[in-house]
C-alpha positions in Angstrom: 118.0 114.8 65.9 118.3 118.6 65.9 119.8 121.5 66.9 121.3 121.8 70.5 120.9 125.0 72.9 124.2 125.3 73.4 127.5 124.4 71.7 128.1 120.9 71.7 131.8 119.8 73.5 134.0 118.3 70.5 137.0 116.3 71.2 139.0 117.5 68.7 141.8 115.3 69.3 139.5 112.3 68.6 139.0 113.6 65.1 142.7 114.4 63.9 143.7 111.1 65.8 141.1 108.4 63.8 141.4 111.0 60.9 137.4 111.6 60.9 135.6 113.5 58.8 132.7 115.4 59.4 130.3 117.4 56.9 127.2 119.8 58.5 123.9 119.2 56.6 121.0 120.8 56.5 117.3 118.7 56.0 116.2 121.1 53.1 116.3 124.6 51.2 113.8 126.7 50.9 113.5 125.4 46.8 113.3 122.4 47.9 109.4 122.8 48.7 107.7 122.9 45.3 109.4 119.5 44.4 108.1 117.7 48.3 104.6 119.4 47.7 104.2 118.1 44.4 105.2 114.9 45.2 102.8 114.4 47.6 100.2 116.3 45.4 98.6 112.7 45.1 98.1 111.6 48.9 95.9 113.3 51.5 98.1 114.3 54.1 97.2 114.0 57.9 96.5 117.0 59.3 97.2 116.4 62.6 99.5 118.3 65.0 102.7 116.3 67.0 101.7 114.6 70.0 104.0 116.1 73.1 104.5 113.3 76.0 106.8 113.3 79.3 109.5 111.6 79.0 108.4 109.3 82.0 106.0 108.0 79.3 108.6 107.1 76.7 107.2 103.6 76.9 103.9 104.5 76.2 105.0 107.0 73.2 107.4 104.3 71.2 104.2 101.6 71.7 101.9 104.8 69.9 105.0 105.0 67.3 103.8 102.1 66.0 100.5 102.7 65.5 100.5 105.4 62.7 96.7 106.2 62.6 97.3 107.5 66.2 100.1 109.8 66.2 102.1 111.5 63.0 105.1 112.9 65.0 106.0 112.4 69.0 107.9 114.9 71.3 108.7 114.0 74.6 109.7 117.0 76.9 111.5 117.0 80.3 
């Protein structure tokens, strides 16, 4: 997921009709950091920056998904 260049569409209609609810949310607050970094304190992270992939090789990237000593993360750009 994340954050879309422009405004999504919403059909409003759909929500007040099947009564949805929605909440926003974000992934973390900035005091939220001391708490993730000392809980991984213990581990040696991986270093290693994203791996960035066409989108023709989507195949290719899921298969190296797999395989976590390969790649951490895995964008796939137009």
């Amino acid at each position: 997921m994340g954050f879309p260049k422009t405004p999504p569409e919403v059909d409003i209609l759909r929500f007040v009709f099947k009564e949805i609810k929605t909440t926003g949310a974000r992934v973390y607050r900035p005091v939220d950091y001391p708490v993730a970094i000392a809980l991984l304190a213990p581990w040696t992270l991986c270093h290693s920056s994203p791996t960035t992939m066409a989108v023709r090789d989507v195949a290719l990237g899921l298969e190296r998904m797999h395989d976590a000593g390969r790649s951490l993360k895995i964008l796939f750009a137009p």
